[in-house]
MILOVO-906482 format. One record per residue (C-alpha): residue in one letter; x, y, z. Coordinates in steps of 0.2 Angstrom, whole numbers, padded with zeros to 4 digits, always signed. Layout:
N
aXYZ ...
***
This chain:
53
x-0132+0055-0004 x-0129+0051+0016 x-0129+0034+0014 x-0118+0034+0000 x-0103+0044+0008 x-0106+0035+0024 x-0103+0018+0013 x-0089+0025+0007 x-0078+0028+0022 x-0087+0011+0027 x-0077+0004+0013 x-0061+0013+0015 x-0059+0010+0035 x-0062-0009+0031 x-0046-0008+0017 x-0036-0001+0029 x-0040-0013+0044 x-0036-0025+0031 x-0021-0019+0023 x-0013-0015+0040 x-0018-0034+0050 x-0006-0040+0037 x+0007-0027+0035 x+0011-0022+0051 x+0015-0042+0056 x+0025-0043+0041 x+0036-0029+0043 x+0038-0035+0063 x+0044-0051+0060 x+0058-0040+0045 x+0049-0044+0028 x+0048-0032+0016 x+0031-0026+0008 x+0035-0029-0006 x+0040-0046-0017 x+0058-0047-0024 x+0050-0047-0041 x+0040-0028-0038 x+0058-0021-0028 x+0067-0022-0045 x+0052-0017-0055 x+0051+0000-0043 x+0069+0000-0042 x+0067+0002-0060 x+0056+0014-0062 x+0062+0025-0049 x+0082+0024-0061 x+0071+0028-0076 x+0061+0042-0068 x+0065+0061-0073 x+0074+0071-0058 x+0063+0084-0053 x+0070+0097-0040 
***
C-alpha cells in the first residue's frame, strides 16, 4: 500500500513538473494557456452557467 501511495505522488510531482516547464515559458513570453478555439468554448460556458451567489 506504501508503494502504491508513494507511486502516486511519484506520478503527480512528474505532471506538475511537466505541465509547469511549459506553462510557465508560455505565459513569460505573453501567450495564453489556452487555444483561441477553448477561450470561446469557456467563454461559453462561463455565459451559459447559472449565477450562484
Amino acid at each position: 500500500m506504501m508503494f502504491l501511495i508513494f507511486a502516486m505522488l511519484v506520478a503527480t510531482g512528474l505532471g506538475v513538473a511537466i505541465v509547469g516547464s511549459v506553462a510557465l515559458p508560455a505565459r513569460r513570453d505573453g501567450r495564453g494557456l489556452f487555444t483561441t478555439r477553448a477561450a470561446s468554448r469557456l467563454a461559453g460556458v462561463r455565459r451559459r452557467r447559472p449565477r450562484t451567489h
